[in-house]
N, C-alpha and C positions, 0 to 999 in steps of 0.2 A: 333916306337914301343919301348916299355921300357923291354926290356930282364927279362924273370924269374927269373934267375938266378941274377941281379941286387937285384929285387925286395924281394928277398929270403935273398939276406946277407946282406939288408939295411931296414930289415923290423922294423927297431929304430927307422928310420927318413921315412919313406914312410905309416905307420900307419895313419900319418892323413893328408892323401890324402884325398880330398873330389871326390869319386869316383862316378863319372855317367855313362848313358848311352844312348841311340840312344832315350829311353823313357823317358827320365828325365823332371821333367817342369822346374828347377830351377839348376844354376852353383855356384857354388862361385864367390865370385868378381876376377879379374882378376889382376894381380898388373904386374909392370915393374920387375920385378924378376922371374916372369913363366918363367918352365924350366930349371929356375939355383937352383934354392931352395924348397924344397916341401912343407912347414909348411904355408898355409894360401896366398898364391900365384894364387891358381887358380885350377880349377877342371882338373882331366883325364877323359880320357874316357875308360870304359869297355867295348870290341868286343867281343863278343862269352861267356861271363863270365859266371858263375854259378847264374843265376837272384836269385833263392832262398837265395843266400848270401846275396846279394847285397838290397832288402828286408828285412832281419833281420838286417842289420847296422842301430844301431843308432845314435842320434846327437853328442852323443859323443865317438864313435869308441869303444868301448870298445872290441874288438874281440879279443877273445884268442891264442893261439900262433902258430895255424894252419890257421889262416885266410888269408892265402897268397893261400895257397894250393886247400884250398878250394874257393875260389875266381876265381882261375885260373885253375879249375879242366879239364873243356873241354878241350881236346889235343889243338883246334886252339884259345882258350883263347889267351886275348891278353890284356893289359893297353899302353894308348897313350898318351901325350900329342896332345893338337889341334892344329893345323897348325895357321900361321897368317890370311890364308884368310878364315879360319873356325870362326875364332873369328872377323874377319872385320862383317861377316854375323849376327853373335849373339849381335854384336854391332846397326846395322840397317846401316850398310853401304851400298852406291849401288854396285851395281857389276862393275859398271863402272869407279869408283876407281881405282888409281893404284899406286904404292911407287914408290919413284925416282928411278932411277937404281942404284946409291950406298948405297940405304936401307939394310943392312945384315938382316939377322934372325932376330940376336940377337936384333936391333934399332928396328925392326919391332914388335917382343917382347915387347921393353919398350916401343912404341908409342902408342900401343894399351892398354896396361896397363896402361898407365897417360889418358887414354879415358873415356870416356861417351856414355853410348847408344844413337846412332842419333834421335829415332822415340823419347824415354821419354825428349828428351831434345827440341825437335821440343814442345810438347805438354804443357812444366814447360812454356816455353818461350809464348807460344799464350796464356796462365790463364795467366800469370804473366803481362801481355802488354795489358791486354784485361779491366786489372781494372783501 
């Protein structure tokens, strides 16, 4: 969980956060930097958030200077980065996957960021071999 109070006194660089949630159809691309950096790196996620905010954002963030507040108005509001095996999933990996045991986070991080979704690349590969 990414603490309010972070999100409040770094709201310079957390503004363009590409913020989703449990309903979203579409993430940002994910890069080997999610987590360390937040400009274009990879989506959050919103738990409990105020949906009417979350709705009025547009492509280009534009929210005025309360948009933190409002964003996270619900007492159990919450912003999160995804875990690695949340993003293995969104990738189309199987569940039967699994990282070596001296994978940290942070490798697990950049390996998933230098990735490709499994299912569209099963799909480029059978058109592309098929002609």
């Amino acid at each position: 969980m990414i603490e309010k109070e972070y999100i409040s006194s770094h709201r310079q660089s957390c503004w363009c956060w590409d913020i989703v949630t449990c309903h979203s159809q579409k993430t940002a691309c994910f890069t080997k930097g999610y987590t360390r950096y937040h400009k274009g790196t990879g989506s959050v996620l919103l738990v409990n958030g105020n949906m009417d905010v979350v709705s009025s954002m547009d492509s280009e963030h534009e929210y005025d200077g309360e948009w933190v507040e409002k964003l996270l108005s619900n007492e159990d509001a919450y912003v999160r980065y995804f875990t690695p095996t949340e993003l293995l999933r969104l990738f189309g990996f199987p569940d039967s996957f699994s990282w070596p045991a001296d994978a940290s986070k942070r490798k697990r991080f950049e390996l998933i960021g230098n990735s490709i979704n499994v299912h569209v690349t099963s799909r480029l590969l059978r058109y592309l071999l098929a002609k």
